[in-house]
ZAFI-180410 format. One record per atom (N, C-alpha, C): y, z, x; atom name. Coordinates in Angstrom, 1 decimal. Each point is the difference from the previous one (the first is absolute). Last residue first. Example, Ala and Ser with C-alpha at 12.3 -4.5 7.8 and 13.67 -1.06 7.14 Angstrom:
PT       v       w       u  atom
PT    -2.2     7.1    12.8     N
PT     1.1     0.0     0.9    CA
PT     1.1     0.8    -0.8     C
PT    -5.7    -0.1     0.3     N
PT     1.2     0.0    -0.9    CA
PT     1.2     0.0     0.9     C
This chain:
PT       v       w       u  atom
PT    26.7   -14.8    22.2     N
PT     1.7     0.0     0.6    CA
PT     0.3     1.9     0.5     C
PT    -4.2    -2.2    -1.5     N
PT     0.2    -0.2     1.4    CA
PT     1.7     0.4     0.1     C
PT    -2.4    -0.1    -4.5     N
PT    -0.7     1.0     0.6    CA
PT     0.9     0.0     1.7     C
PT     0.8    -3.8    -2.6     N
PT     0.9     0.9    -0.6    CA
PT    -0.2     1.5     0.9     C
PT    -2.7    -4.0     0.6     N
PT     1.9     0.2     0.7    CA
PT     0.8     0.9    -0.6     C
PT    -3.7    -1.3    -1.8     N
PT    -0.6     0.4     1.5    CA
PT     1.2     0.3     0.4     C
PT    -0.3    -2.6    -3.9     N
PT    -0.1     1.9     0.0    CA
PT     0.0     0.4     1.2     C
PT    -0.4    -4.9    -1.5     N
PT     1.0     1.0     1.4    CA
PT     0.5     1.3    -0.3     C
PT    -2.6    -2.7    -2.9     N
PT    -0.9    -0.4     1.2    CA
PT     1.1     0.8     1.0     C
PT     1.6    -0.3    -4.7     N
PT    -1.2     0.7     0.1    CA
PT    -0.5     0.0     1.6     C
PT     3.2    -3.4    -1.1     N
PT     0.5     1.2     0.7    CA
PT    -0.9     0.9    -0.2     C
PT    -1.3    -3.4    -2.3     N
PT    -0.2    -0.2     1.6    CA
PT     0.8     1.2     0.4     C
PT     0.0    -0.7    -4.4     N
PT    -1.3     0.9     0.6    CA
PT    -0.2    -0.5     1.4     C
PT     4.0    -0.5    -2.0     N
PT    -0.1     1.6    -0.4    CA
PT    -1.3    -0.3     1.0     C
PT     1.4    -4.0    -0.6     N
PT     1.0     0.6     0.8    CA
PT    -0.6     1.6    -0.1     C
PT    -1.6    -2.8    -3.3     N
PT    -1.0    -0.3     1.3    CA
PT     0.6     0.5     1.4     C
PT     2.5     0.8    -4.7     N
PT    -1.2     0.3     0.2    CA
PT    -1.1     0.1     1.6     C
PT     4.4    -2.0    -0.9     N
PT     0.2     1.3     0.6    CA
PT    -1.2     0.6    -0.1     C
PT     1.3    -4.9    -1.4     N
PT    -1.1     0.3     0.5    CA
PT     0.0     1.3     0.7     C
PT     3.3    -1.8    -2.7     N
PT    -0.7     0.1    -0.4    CA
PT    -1.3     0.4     0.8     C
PT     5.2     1.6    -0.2     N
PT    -1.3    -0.6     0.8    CA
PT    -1.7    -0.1    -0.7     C
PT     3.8     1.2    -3.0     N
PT     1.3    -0.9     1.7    CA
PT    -1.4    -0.4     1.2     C
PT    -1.6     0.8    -4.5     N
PT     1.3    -1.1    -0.4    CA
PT     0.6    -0.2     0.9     C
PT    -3.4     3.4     0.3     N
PT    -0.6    -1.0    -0.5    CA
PT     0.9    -1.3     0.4     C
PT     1.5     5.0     0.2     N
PT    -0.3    -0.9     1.1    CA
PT    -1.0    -1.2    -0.3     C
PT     1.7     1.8    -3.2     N
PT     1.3    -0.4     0.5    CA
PT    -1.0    -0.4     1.1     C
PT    -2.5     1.5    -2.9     N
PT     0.2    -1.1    -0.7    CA
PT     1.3    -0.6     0.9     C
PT    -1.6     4.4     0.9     N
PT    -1.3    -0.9     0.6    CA
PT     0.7    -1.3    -0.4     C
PT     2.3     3.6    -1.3     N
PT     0.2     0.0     1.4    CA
PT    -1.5    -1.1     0.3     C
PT     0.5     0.9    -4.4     N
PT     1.6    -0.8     0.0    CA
PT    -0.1    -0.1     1.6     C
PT    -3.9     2.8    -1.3     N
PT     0.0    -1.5    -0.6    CA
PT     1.0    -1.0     0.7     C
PT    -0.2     4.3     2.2     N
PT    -0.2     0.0    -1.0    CA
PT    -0.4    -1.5    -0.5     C
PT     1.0     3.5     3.8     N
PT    -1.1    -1.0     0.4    CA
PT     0.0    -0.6    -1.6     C
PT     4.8     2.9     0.7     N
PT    -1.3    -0.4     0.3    CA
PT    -1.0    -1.1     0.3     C
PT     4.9     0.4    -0.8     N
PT    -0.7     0.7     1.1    CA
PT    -0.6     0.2     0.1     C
PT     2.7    -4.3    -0.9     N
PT    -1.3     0.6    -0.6    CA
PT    -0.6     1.6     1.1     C
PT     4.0    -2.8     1.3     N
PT    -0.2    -0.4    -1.2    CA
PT    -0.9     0.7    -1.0     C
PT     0.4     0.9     4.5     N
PT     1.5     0.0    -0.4    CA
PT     0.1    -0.3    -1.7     C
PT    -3.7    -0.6     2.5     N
PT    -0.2     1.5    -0.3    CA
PT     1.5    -0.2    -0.5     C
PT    -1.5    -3.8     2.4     N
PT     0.2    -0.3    -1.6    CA
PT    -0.1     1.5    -0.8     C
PT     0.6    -0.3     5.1     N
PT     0.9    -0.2    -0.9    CA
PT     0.2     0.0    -1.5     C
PT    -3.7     0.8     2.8     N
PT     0.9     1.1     0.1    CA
PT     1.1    -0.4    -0.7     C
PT    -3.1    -3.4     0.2     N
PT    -0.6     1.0    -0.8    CA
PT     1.3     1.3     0.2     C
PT     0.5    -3.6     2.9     N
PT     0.3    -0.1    -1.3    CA
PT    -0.4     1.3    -0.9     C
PT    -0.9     0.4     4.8     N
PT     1.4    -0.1    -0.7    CA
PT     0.6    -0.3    -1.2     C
PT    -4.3    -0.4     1.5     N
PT     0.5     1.4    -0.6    CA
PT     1.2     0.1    -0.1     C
PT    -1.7    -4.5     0.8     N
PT    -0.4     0.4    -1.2    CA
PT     0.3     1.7     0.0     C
PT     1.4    -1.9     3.8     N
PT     0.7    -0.6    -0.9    CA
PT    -0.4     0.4    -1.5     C
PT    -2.9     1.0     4.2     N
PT     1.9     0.9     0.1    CA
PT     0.7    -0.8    -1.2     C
PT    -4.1    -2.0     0.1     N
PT    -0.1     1.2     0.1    CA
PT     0.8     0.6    -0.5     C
PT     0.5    -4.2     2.3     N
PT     0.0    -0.4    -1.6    CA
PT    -0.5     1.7    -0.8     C
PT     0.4    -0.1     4.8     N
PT     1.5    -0.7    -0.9    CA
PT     0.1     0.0    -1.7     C
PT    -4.2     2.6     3.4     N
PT     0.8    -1.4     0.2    CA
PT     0.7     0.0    -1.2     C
PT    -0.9     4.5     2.7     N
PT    -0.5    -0.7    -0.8    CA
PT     0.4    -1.6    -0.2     C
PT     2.0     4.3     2.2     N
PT    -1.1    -0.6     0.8    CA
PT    -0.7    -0.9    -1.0     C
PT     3.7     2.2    -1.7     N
PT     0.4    -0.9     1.2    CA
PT    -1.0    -0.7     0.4     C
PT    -0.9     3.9    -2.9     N
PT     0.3    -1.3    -0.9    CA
PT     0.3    -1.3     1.2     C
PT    -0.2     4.6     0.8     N
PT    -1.5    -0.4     1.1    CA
PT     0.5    -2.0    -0.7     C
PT     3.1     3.6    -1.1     N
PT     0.4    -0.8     1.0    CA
PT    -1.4    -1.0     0.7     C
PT     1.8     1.4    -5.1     N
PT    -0.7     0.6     1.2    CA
PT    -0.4    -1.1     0.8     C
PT     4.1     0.8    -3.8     N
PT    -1.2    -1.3     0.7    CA
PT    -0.7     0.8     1.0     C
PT     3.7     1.5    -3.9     N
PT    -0.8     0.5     0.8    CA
PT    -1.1    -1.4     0.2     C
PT     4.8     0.4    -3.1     N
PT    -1.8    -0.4     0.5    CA
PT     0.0     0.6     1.1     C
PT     4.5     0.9    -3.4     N
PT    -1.0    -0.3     1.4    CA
PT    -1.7    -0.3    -0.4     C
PT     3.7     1.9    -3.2     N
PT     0.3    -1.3     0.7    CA
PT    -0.7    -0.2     1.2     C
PT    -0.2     3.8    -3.6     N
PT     1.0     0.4     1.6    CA
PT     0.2    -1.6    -0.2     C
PT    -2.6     0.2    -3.2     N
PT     0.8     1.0    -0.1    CA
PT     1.4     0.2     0.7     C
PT    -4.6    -2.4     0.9     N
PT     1.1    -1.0    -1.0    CA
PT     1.1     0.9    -0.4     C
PT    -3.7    -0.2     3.8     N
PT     0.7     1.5    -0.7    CA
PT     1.0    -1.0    -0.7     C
PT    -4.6    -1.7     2.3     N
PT     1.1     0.1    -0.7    CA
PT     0.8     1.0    -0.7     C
PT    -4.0    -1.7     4.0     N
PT     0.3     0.9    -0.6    CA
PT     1.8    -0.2    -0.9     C
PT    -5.4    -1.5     3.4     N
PT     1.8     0.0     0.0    CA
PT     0.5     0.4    -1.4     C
PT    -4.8    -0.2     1.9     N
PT     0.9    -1.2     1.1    CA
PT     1.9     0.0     0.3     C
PT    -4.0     4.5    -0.6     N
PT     0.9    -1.0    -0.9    CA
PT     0.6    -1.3     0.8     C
PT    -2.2     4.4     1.2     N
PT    -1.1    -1.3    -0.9    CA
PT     0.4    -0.5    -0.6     C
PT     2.3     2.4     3.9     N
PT    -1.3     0.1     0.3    CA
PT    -0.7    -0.7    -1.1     C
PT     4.9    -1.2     2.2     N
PT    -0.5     0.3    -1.0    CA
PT    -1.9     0.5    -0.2     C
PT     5.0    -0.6     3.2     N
PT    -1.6    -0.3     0.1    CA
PT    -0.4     0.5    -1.0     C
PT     4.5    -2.2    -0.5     N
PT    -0.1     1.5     0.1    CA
PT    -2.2    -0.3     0.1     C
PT     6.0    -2.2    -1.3     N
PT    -1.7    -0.4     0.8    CA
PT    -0.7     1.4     0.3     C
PT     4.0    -2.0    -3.3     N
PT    -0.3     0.8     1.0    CA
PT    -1.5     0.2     0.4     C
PT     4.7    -3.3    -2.9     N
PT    -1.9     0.1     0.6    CA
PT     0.4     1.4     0.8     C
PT     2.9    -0.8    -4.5     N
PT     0.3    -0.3     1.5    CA
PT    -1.7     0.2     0.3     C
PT     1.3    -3.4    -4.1     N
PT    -0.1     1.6     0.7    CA
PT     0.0     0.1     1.5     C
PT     2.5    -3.5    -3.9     N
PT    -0.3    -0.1     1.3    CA
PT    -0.9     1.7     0.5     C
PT     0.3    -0.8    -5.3     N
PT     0.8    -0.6     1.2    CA
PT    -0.5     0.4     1.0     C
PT    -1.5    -2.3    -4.7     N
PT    -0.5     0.9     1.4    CA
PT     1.4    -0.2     0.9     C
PT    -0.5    -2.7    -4.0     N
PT     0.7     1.0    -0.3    CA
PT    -0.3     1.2     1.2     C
PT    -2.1    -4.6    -0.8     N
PT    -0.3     1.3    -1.1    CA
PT     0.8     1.0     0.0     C
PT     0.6    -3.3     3.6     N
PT     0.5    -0.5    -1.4    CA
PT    -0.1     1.1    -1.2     C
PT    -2.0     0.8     4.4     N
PT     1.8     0.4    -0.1    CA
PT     0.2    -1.1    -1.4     C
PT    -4.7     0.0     2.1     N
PT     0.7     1.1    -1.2    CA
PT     1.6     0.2    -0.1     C
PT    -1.7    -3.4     2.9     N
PT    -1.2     0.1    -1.4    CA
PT     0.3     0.9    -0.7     C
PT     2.0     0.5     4.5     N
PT     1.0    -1.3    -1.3    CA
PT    -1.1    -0.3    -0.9     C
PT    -1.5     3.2     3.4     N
PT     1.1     0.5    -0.9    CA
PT     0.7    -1.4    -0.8     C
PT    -3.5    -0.2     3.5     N
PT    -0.8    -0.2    -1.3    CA
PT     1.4     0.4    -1.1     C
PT     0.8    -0.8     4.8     N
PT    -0.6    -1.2    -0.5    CA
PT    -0.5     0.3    -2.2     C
PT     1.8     3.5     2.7     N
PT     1.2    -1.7     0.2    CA
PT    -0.7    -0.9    -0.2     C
PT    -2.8     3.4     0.8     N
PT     0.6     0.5    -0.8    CA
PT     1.5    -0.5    -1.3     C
PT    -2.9    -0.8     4.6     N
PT    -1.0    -0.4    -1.0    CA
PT     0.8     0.6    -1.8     C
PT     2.0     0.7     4.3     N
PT     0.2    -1.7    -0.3    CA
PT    -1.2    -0.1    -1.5     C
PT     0.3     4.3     2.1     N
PT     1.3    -0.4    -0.8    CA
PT     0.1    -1.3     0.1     C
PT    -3.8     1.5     2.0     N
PT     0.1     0.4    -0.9    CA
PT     1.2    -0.3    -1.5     C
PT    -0.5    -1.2     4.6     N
PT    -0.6    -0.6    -0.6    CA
PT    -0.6     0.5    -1.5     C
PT     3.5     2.1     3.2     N
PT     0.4    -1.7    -0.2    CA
PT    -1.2    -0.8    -0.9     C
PT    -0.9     4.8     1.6     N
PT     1.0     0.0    -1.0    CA
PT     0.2    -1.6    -0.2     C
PT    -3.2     0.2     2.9     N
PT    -0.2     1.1    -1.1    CA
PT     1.2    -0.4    -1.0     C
PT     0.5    -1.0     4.2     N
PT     0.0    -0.7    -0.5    CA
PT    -0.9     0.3    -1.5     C
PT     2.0     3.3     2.5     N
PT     1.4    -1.0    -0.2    CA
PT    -0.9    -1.4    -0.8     C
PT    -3.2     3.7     1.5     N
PT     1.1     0.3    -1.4    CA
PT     1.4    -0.6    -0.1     C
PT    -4.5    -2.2     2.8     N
PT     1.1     0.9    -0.4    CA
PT     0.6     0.7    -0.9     C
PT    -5.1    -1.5     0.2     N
PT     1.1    -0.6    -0.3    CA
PT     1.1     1.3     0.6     C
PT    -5.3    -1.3     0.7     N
PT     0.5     0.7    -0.1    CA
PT     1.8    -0.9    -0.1     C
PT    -5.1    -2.0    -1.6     N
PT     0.7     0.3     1.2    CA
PT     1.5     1.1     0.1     C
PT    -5.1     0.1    -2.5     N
PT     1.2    -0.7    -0.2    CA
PT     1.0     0.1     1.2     C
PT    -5.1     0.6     0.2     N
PT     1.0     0.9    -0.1    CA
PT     1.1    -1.0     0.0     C
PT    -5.3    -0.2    -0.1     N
PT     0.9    -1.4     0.6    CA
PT     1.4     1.0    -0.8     C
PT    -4.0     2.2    -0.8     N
PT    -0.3    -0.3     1.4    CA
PT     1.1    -1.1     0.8     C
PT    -0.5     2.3    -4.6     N
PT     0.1     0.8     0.9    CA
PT     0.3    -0.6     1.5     C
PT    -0.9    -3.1    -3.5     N
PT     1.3     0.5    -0.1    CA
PT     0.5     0.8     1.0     C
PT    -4.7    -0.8    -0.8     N
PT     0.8    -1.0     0.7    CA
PT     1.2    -0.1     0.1     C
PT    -2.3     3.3    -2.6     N
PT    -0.3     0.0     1.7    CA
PT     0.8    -1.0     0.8     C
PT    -0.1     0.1    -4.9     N
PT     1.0     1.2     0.7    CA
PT    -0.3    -0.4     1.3     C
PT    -2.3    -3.1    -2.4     N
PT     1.2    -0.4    -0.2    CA
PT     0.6     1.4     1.1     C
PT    -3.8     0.6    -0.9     N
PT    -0.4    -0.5     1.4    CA
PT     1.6    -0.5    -0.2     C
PT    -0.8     2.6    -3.8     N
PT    -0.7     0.8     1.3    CA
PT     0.4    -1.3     1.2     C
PT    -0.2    -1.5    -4.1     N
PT     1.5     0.3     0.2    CA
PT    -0.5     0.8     1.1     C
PT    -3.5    -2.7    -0.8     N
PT     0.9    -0.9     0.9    CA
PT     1.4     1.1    -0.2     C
PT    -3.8     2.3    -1.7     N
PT     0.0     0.0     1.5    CA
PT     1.1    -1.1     0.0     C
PT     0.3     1.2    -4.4     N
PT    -0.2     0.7     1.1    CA
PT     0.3     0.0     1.5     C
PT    -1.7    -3.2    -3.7     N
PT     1.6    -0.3     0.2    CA
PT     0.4     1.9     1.2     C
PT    -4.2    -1.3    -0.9     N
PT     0.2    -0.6     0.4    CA
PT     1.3    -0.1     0.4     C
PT    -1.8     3.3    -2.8     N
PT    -0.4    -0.1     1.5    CA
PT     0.7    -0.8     1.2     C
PT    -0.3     1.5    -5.4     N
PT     1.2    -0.8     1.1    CA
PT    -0.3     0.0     1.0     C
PT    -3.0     1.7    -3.0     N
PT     0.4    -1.3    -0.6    CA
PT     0.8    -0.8     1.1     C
PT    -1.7     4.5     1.1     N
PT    -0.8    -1.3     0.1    CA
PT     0.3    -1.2    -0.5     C
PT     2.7     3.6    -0.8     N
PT    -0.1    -0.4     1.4    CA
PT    -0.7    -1.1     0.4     C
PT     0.3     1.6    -4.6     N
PT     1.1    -0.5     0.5    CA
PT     0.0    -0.8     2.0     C
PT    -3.1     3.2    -2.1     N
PT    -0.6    -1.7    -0.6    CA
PT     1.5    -0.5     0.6     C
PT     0.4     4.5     0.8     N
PT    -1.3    -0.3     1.1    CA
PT    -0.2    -1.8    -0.8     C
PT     2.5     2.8    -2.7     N
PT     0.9    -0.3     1.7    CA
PT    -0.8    -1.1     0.8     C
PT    -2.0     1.7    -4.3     N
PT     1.0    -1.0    -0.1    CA
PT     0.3    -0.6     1.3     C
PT    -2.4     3.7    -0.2     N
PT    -0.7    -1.1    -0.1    CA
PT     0.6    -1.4    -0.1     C
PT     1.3     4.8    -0.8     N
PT     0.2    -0.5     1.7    CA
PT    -0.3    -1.1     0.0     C
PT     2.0     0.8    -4.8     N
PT    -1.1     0.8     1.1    CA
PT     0.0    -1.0     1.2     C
PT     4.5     1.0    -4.0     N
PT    -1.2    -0.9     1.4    CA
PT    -1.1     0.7     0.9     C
PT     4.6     2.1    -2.6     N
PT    -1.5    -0.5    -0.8    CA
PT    -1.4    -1.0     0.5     C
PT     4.2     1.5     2.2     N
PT    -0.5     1.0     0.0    CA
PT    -1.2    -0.1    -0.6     C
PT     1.9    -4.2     2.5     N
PT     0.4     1.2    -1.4    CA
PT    -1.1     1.4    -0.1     C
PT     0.9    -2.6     5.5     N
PT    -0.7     0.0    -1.7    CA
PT     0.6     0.6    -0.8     C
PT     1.0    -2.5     5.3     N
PT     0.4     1.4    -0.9    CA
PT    -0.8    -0.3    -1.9     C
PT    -1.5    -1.6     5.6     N
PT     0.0    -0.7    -1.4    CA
PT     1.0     1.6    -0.9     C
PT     0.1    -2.2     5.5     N
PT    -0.2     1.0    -1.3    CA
PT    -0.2    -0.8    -1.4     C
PT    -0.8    -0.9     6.1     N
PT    -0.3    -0.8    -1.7    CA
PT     0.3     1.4    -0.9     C
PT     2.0    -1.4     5.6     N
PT    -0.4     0.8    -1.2    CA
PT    -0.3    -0.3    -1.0     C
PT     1.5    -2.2     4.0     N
PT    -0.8    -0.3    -0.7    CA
PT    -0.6     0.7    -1.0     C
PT     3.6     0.3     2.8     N
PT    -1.5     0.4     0.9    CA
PT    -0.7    -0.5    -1.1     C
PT     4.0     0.8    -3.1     N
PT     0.3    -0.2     1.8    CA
PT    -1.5     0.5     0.7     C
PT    -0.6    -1.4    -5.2     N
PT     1.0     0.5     0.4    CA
PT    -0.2     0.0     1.9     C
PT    -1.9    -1.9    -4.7     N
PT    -0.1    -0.2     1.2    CA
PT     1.2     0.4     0.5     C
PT    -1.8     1.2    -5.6     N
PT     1.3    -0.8     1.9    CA
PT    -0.8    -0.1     1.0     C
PT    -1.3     0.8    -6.3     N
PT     0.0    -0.8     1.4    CA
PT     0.9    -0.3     0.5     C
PT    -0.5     2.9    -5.0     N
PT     0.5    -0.8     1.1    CA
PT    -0.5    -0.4     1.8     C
PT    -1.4     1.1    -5.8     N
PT    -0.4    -0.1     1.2    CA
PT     1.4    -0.7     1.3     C
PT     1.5     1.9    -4.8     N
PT    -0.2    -1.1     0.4    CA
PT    -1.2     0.4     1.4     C
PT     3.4     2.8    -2.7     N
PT    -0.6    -0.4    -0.3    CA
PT    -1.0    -1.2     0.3     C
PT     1.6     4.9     2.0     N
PT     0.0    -1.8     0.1    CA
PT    -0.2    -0.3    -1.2     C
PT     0.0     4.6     2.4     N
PT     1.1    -0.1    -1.2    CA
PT    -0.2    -1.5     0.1     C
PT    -3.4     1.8     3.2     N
PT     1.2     0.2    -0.1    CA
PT     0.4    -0.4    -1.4     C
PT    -3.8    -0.3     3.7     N
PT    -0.3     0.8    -0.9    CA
PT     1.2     0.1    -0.7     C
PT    -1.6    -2.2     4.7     N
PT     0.9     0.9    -0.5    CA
PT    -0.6    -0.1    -1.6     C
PT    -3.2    -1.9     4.8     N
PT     0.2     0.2    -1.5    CA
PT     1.6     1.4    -0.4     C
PT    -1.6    -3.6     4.5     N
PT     0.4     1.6    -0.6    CA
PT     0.4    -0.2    -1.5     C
PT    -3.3    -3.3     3.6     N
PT     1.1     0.2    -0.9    CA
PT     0.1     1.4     0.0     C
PT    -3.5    -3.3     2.5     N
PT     0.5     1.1     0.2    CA
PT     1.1    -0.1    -0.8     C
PT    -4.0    -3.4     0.0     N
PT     1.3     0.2     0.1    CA
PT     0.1     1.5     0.0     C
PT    -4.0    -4.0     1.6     N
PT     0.4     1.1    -0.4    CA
PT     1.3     0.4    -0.2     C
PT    -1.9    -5.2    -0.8     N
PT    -0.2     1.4     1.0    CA
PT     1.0     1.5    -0.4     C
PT     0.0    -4.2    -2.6     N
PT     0.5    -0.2     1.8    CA
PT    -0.2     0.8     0.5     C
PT    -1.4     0.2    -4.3     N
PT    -0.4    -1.2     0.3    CA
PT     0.3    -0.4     1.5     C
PT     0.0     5.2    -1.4     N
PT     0.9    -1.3    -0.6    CA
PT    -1.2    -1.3     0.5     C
PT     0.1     6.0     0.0     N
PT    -1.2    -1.1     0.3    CA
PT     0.7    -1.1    -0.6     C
PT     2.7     4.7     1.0     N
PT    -0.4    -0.9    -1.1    CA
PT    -1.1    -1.4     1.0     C
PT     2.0     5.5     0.8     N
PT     0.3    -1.2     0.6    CA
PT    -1.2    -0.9    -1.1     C
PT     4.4     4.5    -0.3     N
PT    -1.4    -0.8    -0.3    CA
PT    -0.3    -1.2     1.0     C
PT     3.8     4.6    -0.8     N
PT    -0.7    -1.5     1.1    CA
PT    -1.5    -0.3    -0.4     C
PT     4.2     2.8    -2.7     N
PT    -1.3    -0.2     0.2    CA
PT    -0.1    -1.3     1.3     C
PT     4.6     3.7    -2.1     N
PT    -1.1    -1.0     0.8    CA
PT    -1.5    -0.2     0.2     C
PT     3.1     2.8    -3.8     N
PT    -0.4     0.3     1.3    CA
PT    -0.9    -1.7     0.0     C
PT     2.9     0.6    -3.3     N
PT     0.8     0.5     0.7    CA
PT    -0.8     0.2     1.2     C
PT    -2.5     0.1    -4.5     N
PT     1.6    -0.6     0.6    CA
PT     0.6     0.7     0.8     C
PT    -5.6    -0.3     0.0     N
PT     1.5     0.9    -1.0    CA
PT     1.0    -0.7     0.7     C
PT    -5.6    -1.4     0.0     N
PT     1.4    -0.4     0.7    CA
PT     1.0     0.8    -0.8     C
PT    -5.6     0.4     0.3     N
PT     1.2     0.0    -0.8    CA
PT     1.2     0.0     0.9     C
């Protein structure tokens, strides 16, 4: 028996061989699956889920598993290159000059940027004060990246939540910010490293 809140390490018999996971137990509704830093597998469960669940889940995903497991390693192993904080700042604030005239017609005005190592956020809007927050690992990333959070921070100006109206704006100024989201997925690494 698994109780909420305390960690289980199970290891599961898959189609690809043996897996090692930590079972959580928590407030979910939903089975969730990560691949987190070194490869870690959690699964967190509803309270109402027997173990049995976790363990079919694992075996179901096996596959997609081990390639996110070997995705982390290879990440681990080729380290983004290290940036100034002069050019940090310039590539950051160009990526910002680039995406700010998509929203200055809606009525956004100009925010001020501040850069700031961020430990699980790429970046951050205080629509209140007038600033974004761009974390700085955001530099080491490629162009088209730095531009989709920039947008996303900005369309906060408009929508402060993740709501309907904040998905349907970034649809209309970038449509493809979807496949922008899950490639920046791949440079979590960078976020752990700053």
């Amino acid at each position: 028996m698994v109780r909420k809140g305390l960690p289980q390490l199970r290891l599961v018999d898959t189609p690809r061989g043996p897996l090692t996971y930590t079972l959580i137990r928590k407030r979910v509704k939903n089975l969730n699956l990560r691949v987190g830093e070194g490869g870690r597998i959690t699964v967190s469960m509803p309270l109402r889920c027997g173990v049995r669940q976790a363990d079919d889940l694992i075996r179901e995903k096996s596959g997609w598993i081990i390639d996110a497991v070997s995705r982390r390693e290879a990440g681990q192993r080729e380290p983004l290159p290290p940036v100034s904080r002069e050019e940090c700042a310039r590539l950051l604030g160009e990526a910002l000059a680039r995406m700010y005239p998509l929203t200055a017609p809606l009525g956004v005005a100009l925010p001020e940027l501040k850069l700031r190592a961020l430990k699980s956020q790429w970046g951050n809007c205080h629509w209140a004060q007038g600033y974004i927050t761009l974390n700085t690992a955001l530099a080491r990333c490629p162009e088209e990246l730095r531009d989709y959070v920039a947008l996303h921070e900005l369309v906060h100006f408009l929508h402060h939540d993740h709501g309907s109206g904040f998905y349907a704006q970034m649809d209309a100024l970038m449509p493809d910010w979807r496949r922008r989201r899950k490639a920046l997925k791949g440079y979590g690494g960078a976020l752990e490293r700053e």
